[in-house]
C-alpha positions as CSV (number, residue, x, y, z in Angstrom):
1,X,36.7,-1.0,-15.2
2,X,34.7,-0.6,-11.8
3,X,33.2,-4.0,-10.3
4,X,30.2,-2.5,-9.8
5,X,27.0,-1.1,-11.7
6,X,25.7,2.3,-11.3
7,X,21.7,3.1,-11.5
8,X,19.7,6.4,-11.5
9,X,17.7,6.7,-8.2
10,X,15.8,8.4,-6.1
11,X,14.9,7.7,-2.2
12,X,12.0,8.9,-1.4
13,X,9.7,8.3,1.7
14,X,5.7,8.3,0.6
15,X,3.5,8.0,2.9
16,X,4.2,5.7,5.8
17,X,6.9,3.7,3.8
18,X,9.9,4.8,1.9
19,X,11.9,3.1,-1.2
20,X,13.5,3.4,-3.8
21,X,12.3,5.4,-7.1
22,X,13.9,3.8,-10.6
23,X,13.1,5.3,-14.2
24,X,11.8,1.8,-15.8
25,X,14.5,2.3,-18.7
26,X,17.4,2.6,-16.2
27,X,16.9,-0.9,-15.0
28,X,17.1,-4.5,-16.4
29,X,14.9,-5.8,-19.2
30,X,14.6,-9.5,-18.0
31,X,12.7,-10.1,-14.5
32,X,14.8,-12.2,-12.9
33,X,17.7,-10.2,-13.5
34,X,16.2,-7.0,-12.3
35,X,15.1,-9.0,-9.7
36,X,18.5,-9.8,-8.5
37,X,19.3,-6.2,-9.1
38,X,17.1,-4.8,-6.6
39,X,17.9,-7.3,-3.9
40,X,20.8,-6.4,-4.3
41,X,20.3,-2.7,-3.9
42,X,19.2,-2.7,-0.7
43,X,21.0,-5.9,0.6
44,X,18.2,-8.7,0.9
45,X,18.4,-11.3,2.1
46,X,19.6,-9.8,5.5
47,X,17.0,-8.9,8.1
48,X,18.9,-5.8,8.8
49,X,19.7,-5.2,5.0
50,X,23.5,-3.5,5.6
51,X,25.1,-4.3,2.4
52,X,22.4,-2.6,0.8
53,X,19.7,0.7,1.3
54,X,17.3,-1.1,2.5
55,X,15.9,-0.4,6.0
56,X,15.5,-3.6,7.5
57,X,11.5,-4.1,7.3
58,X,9.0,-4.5,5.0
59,X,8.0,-0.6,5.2
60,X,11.4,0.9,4.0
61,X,11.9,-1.9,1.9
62,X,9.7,-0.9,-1.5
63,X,10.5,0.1,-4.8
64,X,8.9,1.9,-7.3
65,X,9.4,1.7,-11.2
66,X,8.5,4.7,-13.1
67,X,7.6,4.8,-16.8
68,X,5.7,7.8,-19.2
69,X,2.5,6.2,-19.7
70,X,1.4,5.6,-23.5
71,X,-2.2,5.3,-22.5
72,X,-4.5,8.0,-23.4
73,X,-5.7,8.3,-19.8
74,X,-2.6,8.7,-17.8
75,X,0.6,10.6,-17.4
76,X,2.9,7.9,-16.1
77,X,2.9,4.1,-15.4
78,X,3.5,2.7,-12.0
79,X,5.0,-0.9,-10.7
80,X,5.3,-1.3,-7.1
81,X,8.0,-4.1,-5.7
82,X,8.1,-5.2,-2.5
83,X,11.7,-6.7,-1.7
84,X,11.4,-8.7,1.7
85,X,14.4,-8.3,3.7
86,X,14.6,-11.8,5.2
87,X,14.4,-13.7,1.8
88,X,15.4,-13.8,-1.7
89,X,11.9,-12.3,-2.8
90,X,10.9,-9.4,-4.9
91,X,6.5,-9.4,-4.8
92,X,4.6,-7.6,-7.3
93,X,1.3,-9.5,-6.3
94,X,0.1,-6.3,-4.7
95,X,0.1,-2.6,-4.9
96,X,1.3,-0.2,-2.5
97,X,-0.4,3.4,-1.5
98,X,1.7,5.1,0.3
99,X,5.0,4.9,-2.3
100,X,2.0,5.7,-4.7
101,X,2.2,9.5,-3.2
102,X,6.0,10.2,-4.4
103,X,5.3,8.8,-7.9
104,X,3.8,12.0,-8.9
105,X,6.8,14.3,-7.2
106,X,9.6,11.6,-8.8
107,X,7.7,11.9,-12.4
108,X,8.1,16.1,-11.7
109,X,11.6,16.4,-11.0
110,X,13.1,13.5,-13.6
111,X,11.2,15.6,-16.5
112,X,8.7,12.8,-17.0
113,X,6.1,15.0,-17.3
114,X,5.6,19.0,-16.8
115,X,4.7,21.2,-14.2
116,X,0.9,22.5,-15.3
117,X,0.6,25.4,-13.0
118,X,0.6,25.9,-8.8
119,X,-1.1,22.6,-8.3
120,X,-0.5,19.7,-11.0
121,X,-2.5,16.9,-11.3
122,X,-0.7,13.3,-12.3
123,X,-2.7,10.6,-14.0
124,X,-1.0,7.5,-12.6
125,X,-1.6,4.1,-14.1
126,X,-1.3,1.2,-11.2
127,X,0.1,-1.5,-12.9
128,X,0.0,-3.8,-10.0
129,X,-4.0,-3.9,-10.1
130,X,-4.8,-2.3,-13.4
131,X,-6.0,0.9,-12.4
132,X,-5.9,4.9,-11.9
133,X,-5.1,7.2,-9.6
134,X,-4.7,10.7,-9.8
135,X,-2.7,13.2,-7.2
136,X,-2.5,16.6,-6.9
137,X,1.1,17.6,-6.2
138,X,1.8,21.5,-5.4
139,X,4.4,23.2,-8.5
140,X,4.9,27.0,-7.5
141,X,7.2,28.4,-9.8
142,X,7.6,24.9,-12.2
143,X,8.9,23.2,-9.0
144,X,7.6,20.4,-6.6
145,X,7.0,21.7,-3.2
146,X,7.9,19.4,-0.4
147,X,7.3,21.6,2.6
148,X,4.0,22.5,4.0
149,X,1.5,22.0,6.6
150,X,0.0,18.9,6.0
151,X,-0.1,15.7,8.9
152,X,0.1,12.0,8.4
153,X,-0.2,10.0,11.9
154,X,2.6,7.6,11.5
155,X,5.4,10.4,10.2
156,X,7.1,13.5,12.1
157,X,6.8,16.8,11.1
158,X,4.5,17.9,8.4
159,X,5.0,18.6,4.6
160,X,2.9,20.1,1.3
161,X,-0.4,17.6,1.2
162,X,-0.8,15.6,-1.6
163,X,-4.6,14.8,-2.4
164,X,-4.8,11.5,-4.1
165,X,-8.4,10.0,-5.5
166,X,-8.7,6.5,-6.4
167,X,-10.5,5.7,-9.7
168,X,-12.7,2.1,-9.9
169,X,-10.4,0.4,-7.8
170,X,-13.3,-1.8,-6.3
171,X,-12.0,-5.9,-7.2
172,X,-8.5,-4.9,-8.5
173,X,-7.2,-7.9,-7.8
174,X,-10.1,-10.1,-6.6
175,X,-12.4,-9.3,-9.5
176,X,-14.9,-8.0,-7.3
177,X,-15.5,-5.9,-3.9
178,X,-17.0,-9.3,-2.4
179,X,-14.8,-11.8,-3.6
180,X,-16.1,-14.7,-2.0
181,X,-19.8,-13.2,-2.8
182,X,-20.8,-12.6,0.9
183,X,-20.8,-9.7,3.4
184,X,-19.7,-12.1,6.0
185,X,-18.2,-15.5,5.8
186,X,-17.1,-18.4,8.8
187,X,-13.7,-19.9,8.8
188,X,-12.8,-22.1,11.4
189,X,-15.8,-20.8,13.6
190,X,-14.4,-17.5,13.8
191,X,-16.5,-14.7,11.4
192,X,-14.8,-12.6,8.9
193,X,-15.5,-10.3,5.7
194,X,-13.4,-10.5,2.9
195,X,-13.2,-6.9,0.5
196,X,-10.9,-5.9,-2.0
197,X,-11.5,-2.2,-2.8
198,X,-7.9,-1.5,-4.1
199,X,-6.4,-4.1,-1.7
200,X,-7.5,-7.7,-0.4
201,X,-8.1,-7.4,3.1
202,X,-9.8,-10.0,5.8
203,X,-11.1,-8.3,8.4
204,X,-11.7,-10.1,11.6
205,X,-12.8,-9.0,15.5
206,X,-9.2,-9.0,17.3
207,X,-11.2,-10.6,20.0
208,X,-12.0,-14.2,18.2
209,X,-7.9,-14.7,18.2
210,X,-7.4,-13.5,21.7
211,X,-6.9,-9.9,21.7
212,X,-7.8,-7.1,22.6
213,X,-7.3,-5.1,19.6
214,X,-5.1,-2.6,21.1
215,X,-1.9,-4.3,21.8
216,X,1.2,-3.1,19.8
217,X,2.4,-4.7,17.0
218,X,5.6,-6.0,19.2
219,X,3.2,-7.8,21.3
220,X,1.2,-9.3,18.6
221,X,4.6,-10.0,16.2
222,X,5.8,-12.1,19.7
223,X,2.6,-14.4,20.6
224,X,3.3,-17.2,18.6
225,X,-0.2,-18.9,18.3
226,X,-2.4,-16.0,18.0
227,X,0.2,-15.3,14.3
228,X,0.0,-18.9,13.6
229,X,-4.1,-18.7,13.9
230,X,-4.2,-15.5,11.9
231,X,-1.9,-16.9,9.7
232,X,-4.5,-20.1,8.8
233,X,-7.3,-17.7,8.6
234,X,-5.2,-16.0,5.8
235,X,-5.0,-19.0,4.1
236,X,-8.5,-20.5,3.9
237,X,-9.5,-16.9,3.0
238,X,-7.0,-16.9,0.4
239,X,-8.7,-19.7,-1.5
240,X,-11.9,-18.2,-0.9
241,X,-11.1,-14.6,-2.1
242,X,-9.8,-16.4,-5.6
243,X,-6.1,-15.6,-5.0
244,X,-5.3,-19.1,-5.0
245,X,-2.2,-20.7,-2.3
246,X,-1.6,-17.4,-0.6
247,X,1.6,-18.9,1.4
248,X,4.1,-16.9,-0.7
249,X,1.8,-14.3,-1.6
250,X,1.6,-10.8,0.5
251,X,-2.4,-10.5,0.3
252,X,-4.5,-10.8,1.7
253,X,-3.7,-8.6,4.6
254,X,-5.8,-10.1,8.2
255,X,-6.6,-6.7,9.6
256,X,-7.9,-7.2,13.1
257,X,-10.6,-4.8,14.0
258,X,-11.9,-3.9,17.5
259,X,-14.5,-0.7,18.4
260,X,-13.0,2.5,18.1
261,X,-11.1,4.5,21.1
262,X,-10.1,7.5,20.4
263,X,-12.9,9.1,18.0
264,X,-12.7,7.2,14.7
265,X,-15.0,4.4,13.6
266,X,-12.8,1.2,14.3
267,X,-9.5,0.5,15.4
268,X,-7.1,-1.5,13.4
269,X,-4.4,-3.8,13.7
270,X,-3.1,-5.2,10.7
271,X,-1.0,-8.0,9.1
272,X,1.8,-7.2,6.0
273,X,1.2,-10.2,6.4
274,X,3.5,-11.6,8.7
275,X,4.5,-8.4,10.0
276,X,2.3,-6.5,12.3
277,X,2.4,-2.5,10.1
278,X,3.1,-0.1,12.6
279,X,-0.1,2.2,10.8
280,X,-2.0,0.7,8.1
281,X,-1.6,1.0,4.3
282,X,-3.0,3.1,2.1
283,X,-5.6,0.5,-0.1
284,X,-5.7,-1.5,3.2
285,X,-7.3,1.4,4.8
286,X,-9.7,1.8,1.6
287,X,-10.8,-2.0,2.2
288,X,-11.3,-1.4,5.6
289,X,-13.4,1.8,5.4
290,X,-15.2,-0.1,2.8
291,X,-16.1,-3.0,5.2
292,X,-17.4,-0.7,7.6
293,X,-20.1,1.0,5.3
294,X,-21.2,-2.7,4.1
295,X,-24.7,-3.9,6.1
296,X,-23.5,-7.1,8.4
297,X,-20.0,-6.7,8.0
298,X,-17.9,-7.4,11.0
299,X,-16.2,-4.1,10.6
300,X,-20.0,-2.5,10.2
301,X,-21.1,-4.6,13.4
302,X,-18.2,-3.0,15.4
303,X,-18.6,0.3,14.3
304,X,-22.5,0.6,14.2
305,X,-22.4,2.9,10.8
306,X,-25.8,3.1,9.3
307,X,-26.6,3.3,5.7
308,X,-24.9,6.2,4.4
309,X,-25.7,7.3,0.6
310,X,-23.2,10.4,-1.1
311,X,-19.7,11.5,0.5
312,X,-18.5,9.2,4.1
313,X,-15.3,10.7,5.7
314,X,-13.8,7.9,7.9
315,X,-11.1,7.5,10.5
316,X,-9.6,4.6,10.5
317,X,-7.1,4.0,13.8
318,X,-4.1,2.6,13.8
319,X,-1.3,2.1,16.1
320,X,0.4,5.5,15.0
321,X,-3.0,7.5,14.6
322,X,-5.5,7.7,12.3
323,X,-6.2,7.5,8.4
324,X,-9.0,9.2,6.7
325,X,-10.9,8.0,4.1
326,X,-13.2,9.8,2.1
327,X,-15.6,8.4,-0.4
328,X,-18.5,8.5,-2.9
329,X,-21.0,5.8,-2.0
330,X,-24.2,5.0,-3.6
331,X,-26.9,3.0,-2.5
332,X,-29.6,0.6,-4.2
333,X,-31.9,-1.6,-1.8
334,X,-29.3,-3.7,-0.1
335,X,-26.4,-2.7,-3.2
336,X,-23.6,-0.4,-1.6
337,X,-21.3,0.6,-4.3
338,X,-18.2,2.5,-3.6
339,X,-17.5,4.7,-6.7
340,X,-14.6,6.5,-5.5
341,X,-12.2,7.0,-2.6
342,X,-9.7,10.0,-1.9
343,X,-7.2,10.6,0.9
344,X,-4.5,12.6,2.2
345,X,-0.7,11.6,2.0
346,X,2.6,13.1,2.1
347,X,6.2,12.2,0.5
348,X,9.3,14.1,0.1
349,X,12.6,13.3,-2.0
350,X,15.7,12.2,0.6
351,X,18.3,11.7,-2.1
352,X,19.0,11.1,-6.0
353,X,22.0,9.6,-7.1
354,X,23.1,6.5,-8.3
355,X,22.4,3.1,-6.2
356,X,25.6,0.4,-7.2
357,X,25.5,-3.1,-7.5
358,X,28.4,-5.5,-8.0
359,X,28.6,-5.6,-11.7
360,X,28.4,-10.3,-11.3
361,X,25.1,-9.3,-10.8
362,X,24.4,-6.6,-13.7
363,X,26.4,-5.1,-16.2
364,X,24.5,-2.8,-18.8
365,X,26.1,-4.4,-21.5
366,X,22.9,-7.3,-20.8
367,X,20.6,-4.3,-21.1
């Protein structure tokens, strides 16, 4: 009998991140045993993750759990995890974009659902915050296509696009755009604005901590008191945003925001959150884009955007490049309501096999 376990996976980048891909029935039952499962799989706790597939950071560190959908309105369910390489932690207080673009390819090619011409478009339920999303993935011939033309900032080469529209994603998690019910708040003397438009995100000038706003995340990740002072922002906020003590939580992200320099509408630098993210993530780029369309924002006070009513198309920077955002606004006296948002990813399939852990940990006889 083999000491070790074997599960049905798929590695997959999405986006800017990459993870792990698991059919929901292929892994444990009971949370804290699946929980010990994926740490296991890609060799958490260890900063560098080498007795596992993990890839050492918070961005190559994600997995995604795969189900067919019994709601009427969508094709397959999706549970993000983050598993944090320096701790014994699996997170599923958040929800995560970029993996968000393979789900569609995965659910393709594991015959969760089926091909529906050239272009198919997959209903994806978010379990994380309770909502839907729908991407277009390219099928010539019954197949997903991987290679194409399409550019991300933030990953080499180029491959097929994958459209992806976000459905009423305004309050997810918050239970409102405005959580704490203001455009702009003061914590600790220094102004913020608080959204959640598919992810909680703070936004702040880089400025009031002591930056410029166009260091790279090295440099921020080693000044010590500038992370400590963003890191008590991210706590008072927390409170404020109705998430509650934030200290083990992964939102909000602190996105630090400074004008833009090289032809967007602001530039970025963001917390994971206490990582600095080499880009910015996929929701946390929705938020952001949001903050700068809302009247007296800090991110609308940097970027100068006046009232805009129908379709916005926004570049975020970052410190890879850029994000575009598009979306539907509409406007009622001082009332800006964002009804949907749409963007541009990529993803392709690095390998399927089987991921093993030792079988202490998981036999399938617990299944």
């Amino acid at each position: 009998m083999s000491s070790q376990t074997a599960i049905r996976a798929s590695l997959i980048r999405g986006g800017t991140s990459k993870g792990l891909y698991f059919h929901a029935d292929d892994l444990p039952d009971d949370v804290a045993t699946r929980d010990r499962v994926l740490l296991a799989a890609m060799g958490s706790p260890d900063v560098r993750e080498i007795d596992g597939v993990g890839g050492g950071h918070p961005l190559t560190s994600k997995v995604a759990v795969v189900r067919r959908s019994t709601r009427p309105d969508a094709d397959v369910d999706y549970l993000f995890l983050q598993v944090w390489p320096d701790r014994a932690e699996v997170s599923d207080n958040q929800n995560c974009g970029n993996l968000l673009a393979g789900i569609g390819p995965f659910a393709l090619d594991q015959g969760l659902i089926e091909p529906r011409g050239d272009v198919t478009s997959v209903r994806i339920w978010m379990e994380n915050t309770q909502s839907l999303a729908v991407a277009r993935i390219q099928t010539p011939h019954g197949e997903v296509r991987y290679d194409g033309d399409a550019r991300i900032d933030g990953v080499p080469g180029s491959a097929a696009p994958i459209p992806i529209e976000f459905l009423d994603i305004a309050g997810s998690t918050c239970g409102s755009l405005l959580p704490t019910g203001h455009v702009l708040d003061v914590v600790n003397g220094i102004a913020i604005t608080c959204v959640d438009n598919g992810m909680p995100v703070v936004c702040l000038r880089a400025s009031d901590v002591g930056l410029s706003g166009y260091e790279d995340p090295a440099t921020i990740e080693a000044d010590a008191a500038v992370c400590a002072r963003v890191e008590e922002l991210r706590l008072a906020a927390g409170t404020m945003m109705n998430l509650g003590d934030v200290s083990a939580k992964t939102v909000p992200k602190m996105s630090l925001l400074a004008k833009a320099e090289h032809g967007g509408v602001v530039t970025t630098r963001t917390f994971i959150p206490k990582r600095v993210h080499e880009a910015i993530g996929v929701f946390g780029a929705v938020s952001v884009a949001t903050a700068c369309l809302l009247p007296g924002s800090v991110a609308n006070e940097l970027c100068g955007i006046s009232t805009v009513s129908g379709e916005a198309n926004l570049q975020i920077e970052h410190p890879s490049g850029y994000f575009d955002v598009t979306m539907d606004v509409a406007v009622s006296g001082h009332d800006v309501n964002i009804t949907s948002a749409a963007l541009l990813r990529t993803a392709r399939l690095l390998m399927r096999g089987d991921v093993y852990v030792p079988r202490s940990i998981w036999s399938r006889r617990d299944h």
